[in-house]
Structures are given as C-alpha cells and as structure tokens.
N, C-alpha and C positions, 0 to 999 in steps of 0.2 A: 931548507925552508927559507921564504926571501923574507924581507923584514917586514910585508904585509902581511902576509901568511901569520907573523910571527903575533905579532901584535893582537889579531883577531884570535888566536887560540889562547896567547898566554894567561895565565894565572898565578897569581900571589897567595900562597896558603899561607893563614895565620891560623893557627889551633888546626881545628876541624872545620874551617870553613876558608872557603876558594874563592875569590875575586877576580872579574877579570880583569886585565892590565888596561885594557878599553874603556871599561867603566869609570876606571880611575883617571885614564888620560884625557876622558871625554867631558868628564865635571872639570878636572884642572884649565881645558878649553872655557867651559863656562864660567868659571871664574874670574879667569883672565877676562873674558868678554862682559861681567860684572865691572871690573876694575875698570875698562874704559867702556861703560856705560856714564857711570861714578863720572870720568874724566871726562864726559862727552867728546871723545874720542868717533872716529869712524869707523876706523880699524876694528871697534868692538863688534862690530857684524859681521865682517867675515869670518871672525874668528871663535863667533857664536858659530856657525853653521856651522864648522868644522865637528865641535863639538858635538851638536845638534846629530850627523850623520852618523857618528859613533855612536852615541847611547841610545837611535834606532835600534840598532843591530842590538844592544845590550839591553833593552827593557822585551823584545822578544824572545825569551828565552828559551820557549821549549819550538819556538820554531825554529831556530839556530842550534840549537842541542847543545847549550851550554849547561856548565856545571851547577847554574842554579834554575833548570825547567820550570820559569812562573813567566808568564804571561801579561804584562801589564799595557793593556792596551791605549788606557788615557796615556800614562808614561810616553808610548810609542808612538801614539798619532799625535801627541805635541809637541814633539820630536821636527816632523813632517810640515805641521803649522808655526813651529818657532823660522824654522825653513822660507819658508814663502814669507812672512811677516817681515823677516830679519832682510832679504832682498828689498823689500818698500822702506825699509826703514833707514840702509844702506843710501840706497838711489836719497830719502828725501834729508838725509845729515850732511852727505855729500853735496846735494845743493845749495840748502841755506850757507854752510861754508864755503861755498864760492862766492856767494851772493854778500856775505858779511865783511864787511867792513873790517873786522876784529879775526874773520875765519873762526867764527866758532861753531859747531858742526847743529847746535842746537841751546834756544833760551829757554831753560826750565820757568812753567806757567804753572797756574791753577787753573782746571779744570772747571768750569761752568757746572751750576749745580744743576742743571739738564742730564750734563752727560753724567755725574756724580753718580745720578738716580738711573742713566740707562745701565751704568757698570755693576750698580748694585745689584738691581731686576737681572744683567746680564750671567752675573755670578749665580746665582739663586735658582733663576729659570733654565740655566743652561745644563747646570748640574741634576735639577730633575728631569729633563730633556735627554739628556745623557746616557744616564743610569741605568735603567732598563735595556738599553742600547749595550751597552756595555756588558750588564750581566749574559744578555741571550749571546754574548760573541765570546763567552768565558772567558772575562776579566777578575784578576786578582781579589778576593773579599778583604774590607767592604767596599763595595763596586763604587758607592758614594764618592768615597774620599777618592778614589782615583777620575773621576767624570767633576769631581773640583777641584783637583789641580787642572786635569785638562784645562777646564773653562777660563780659570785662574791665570794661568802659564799666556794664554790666547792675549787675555785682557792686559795682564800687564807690561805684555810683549809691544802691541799695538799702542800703549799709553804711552810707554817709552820713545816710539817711534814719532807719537805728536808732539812730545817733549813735556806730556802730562805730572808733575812731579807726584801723582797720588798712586803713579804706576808702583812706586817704592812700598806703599801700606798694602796694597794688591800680593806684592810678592813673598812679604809677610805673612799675609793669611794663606797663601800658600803654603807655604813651608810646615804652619804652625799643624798644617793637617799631612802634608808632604814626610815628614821623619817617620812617625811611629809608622805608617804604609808601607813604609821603604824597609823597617826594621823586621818588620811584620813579615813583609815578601823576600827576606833575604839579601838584600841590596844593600848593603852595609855601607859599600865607598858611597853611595846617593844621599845617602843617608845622613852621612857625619858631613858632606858636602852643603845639606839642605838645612843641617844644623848653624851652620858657620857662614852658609845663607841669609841666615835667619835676622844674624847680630850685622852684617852685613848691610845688608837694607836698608835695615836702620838709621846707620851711618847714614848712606844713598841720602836718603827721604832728609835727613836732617842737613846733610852738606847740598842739594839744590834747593831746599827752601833758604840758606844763607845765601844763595846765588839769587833766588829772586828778590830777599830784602837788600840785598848788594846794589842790584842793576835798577831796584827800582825806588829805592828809597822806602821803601815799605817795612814797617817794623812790628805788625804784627801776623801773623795767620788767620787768614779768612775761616 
C-alpha cells in the first residue's frame, strides 16, 4: 500500500468508534490555515485547500464507503467553495503584499453597515435557500444546521479574503451550530476541531481589531 492509499483508508480506533486519519489531518490543515489567517500570512491559503480536498473525500461518507456511512452535503460542498474562495483570496493577499510598503499580505477593516446587513440577510436567506435543497439530495438531519454552516463557512471565508475583521464573529456562529452536527453525524475529530474553533476566533476577531486600533489610532469599536 503506497502512502496515499495509506492515508485515504487509515483509521484511528478509540473505544468503539473509527476515525479517519484524513479527517484528522485535514482539520489539522485547517487549523494551521487558521493560525496564519490570525497572522495574515499568505501561506494560509494554500494550506486551506489542502485541507479543504481531504475533508471532501471525508464529509462523503457513504459515497466513499467509509467507516462512518453519513453524508453530509453542506459539510462537502463547502469543502469545494472554501476551494475556489481560498484561490481569490490567495491571488488578492498576495497582491496587496506586494503592493505594501510594510508586505503585509492584508489591513483588517470594519465592514460597512451595508454589507453587515447583506451578511446578515445572507446568512438567514441562504440557509432557508439551502435546506430543502439539501434534504431532497439526503443530507444529514437537521438539514438546517448543515445549509448554515454551508452558508456560514462561504461568508466568512470570502470576508476574510476582503480582510473583513467581522469574518471572525461569522465563524463563531458557525461553529456554535457546527459541534453538536458533527457529534450528532459521527465526526468526532470535526467536531472537537470545531470546538477549539470556536475559542479560536475569538482570539482572531479580538487580535485584528487590536490591529486596526493599532494602525489607526482608533480606540473604540464601531
């Protein structure tokens, strides 16, 4: 067996429950791609995607014939959209750090209360957009929570990429519906990954708004 091979079937038994080595190595990717988010780093993108193509393969489960047969399609197709977002967001960090004076790959901003209100409606509408969608393609119950992380995952992927700092609260509300899903569907390593997400974020959101009262003399939050 070569070491792809290897990777794609292996499994971690703890008790009576199987994990696979994928799942685990594909959130540890996302993490790392957290960490230099956080850093506005550029390297964070690539090394999203990598992520991103593994836990594909891992959120379809009974199409893959893995040891946990659930299907979670929001999971899967935001996988696919973290994919294409993570390339635009790549190309425009790598720009403005050329372009900077300082090379820094991105200046965390606030969000105009315009777009605040499209993120918000976008969140909301997307996820009843979604949902039905999702149940008739037999998606994981409740179909809800997985058509808002989809939605969620989308938005705060693309806010990071305009160097939105409210992308951080985005991924929060993520998560906070994201754990019990994952715990629900089996997916244990996503799970405790989406947990430690969570407190994560947090950090994120509170260390770039020190970056913008830093860069801009601003001392309070809008």
């Amino acid at each position: 067996m070569n070491p792809f091979e290897w990777l794609f079937d292996a499994t971690l038994t703890i008790g009576d429950q199987q994990i696979l080595w994928r799942e685990i190595v594909g959130n540890g990717f996302g993490l790392a791609s957290a960490l230099g988010g956080l850093r506005r780093k550029v390297w964070a993108w690539p090394v999203g995607i990598v992520g991103n193509a593994l836990l594909f393969t891992v959120f379809l489960g009974a199409v893959f014939h893995t040891p946990n047969p659930v299907n979670l399609l929001g999971q899967a197709g935001r996988q696919l959209l973290f994919i294409a977002v993570s390339i635009y967001g790549w190309i425009e960090w790598a720009r403005h750090r050329h372009a900077s004076a300082d090379h820094v790959a991105v200046e965390p901003r606030w969000a105009s209360w315009k777009v605040r209100v499209a993120l918000g409606l976008g969140m909301v509408g997307g996820t009843l957009a979604l949902t039905p969608v999702f149940q008739a393609l037999g998606s994981f119950e409740p179909v809800w929570a997985d058509a808002w992380i989809f939605v969620g995952s989308f938005l705060a992927t693309w806010g990071m990429a305009k160097g939105w700092t409210e992308f951080w609260l985005i991924w929060i509300a993520v998560d906070i519906v994201g754990v019990p899903l994952l715990v629900s569907a089996g997916y244990y390593a996503s799970a405790l990954l989406y947990g430690f997400y969570g407190v994560f974020t947090l950090v994120g959101f509170i260390t770039w708004s020190r970056i913008q009262r830093r860069s801009r003399g601003v001392t309070t939050v809008p």
